[in-house]
C-alpha positions in Angstrom: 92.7 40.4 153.9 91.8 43.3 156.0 88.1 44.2 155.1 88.4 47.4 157.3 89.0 50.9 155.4 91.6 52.6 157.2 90.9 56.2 158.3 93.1 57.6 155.4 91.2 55.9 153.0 88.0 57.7 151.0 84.8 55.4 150.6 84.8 56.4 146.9 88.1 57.1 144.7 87.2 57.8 141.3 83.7 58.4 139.2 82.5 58.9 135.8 79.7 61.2 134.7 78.1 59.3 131.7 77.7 62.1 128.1 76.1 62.0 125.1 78.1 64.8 123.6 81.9 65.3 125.3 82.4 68.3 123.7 79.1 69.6 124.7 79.4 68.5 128.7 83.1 69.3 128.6 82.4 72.8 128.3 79.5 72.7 130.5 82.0 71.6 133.0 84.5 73.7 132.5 82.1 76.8 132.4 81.0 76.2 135.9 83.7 75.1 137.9 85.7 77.3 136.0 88.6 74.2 135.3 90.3 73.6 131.6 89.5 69.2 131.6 92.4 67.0 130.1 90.8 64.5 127.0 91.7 61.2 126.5 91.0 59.0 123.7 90.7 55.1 124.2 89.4 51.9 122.3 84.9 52.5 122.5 85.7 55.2 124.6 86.0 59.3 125.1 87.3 60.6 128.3 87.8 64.0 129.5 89.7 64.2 133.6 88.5 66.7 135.9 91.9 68.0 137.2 93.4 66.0 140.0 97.2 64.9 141.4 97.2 61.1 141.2 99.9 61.6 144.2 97.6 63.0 147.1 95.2 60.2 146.7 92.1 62.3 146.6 88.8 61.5 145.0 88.8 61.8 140.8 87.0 61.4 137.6 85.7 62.2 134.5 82.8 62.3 131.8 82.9 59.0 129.7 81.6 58.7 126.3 80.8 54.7 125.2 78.4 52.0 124.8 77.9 51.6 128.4 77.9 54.9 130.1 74.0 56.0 129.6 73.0 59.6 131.3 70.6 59.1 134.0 68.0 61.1 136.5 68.4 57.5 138.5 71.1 56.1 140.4 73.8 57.2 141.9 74.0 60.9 142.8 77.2 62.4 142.9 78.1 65.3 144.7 81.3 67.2 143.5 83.2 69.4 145.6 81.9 73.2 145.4 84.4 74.7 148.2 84.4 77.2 149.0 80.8 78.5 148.4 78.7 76.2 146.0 76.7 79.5 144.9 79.3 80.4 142.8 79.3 77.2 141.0 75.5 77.0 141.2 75.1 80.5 139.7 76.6 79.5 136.3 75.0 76.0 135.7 71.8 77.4 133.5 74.3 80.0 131.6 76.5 76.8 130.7 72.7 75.2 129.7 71.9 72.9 132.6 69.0 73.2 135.3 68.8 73.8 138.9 66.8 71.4 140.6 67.5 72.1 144.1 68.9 75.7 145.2 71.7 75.9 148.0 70.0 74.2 150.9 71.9 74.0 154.3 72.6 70.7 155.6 73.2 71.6 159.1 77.0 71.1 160.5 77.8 69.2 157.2 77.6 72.2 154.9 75.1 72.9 152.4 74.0 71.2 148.8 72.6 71.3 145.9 71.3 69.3 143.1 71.1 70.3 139.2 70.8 69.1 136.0 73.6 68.8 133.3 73.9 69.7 129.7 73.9 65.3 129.3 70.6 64.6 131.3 72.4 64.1 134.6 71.2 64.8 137.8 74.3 65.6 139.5 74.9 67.4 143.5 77.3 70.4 144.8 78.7 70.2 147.9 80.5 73.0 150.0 81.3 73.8 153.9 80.1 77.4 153.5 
């Protein structure tokens, strides 16, 4: 087995964003990155897919609704792709009823962040180049 990760390949390649309430954190969601998220219903478990194309092999995910997906300030912070100006994004998070935490902070050649609270108790990252 080849433990090496070829160039091609991305160090992460799917996530979940634990919810309390799918309807509520689908629409906060969907308000800011102004997408339309595909639901899912499974055994224990509610779904909702940010839009992707299972062909390109990008990065994906989704909220998840069960017994073992808690919302958390701790952990893993995820950082979700804000191209191509996270302002944008970052301007409708407290309208959609989640918090800044962190305003658009430059990150030198590797773009710019920042960090916010969702509707769920999350604290999730924006990421953009610009």
């Amino acid at each position: 087995m080849n433990d090496k990760m070829s160039p091609a390949t991305n160090a992460l390649n799917w996530f979940e964003i634990p919810v309390l309430d799918m309807k509520r954190a689908k629409q906060f969601y969907e308000t800011i990155f102004e997408i339309q998220m595909q639901e899912m219903q499974m055994p224990d478990l509610e779904y909702a897919m940010f839009p992707f194309d299972p062909k390109i092999g990008k990065v994906a995910g989704g909220l998840a609704k069960s017994y073992l997906h808690k919302p958390s300030t701790s952990g893993s912070l995820i950082y979700l792709n804000a191209n191509p100006d996270l302002q944008t994004v970052l301007d409708r998070v407290e309208a959609a009823g989640g918090k800044v935490q962190m305003k658009k902070t430059s990150i030198g050649p590797n773009g710019f962040m920042a960090v916010f609270f969702d509707t769920e108790g999350n604290i999730m990252a924006l990421h953009s180049n610009t």
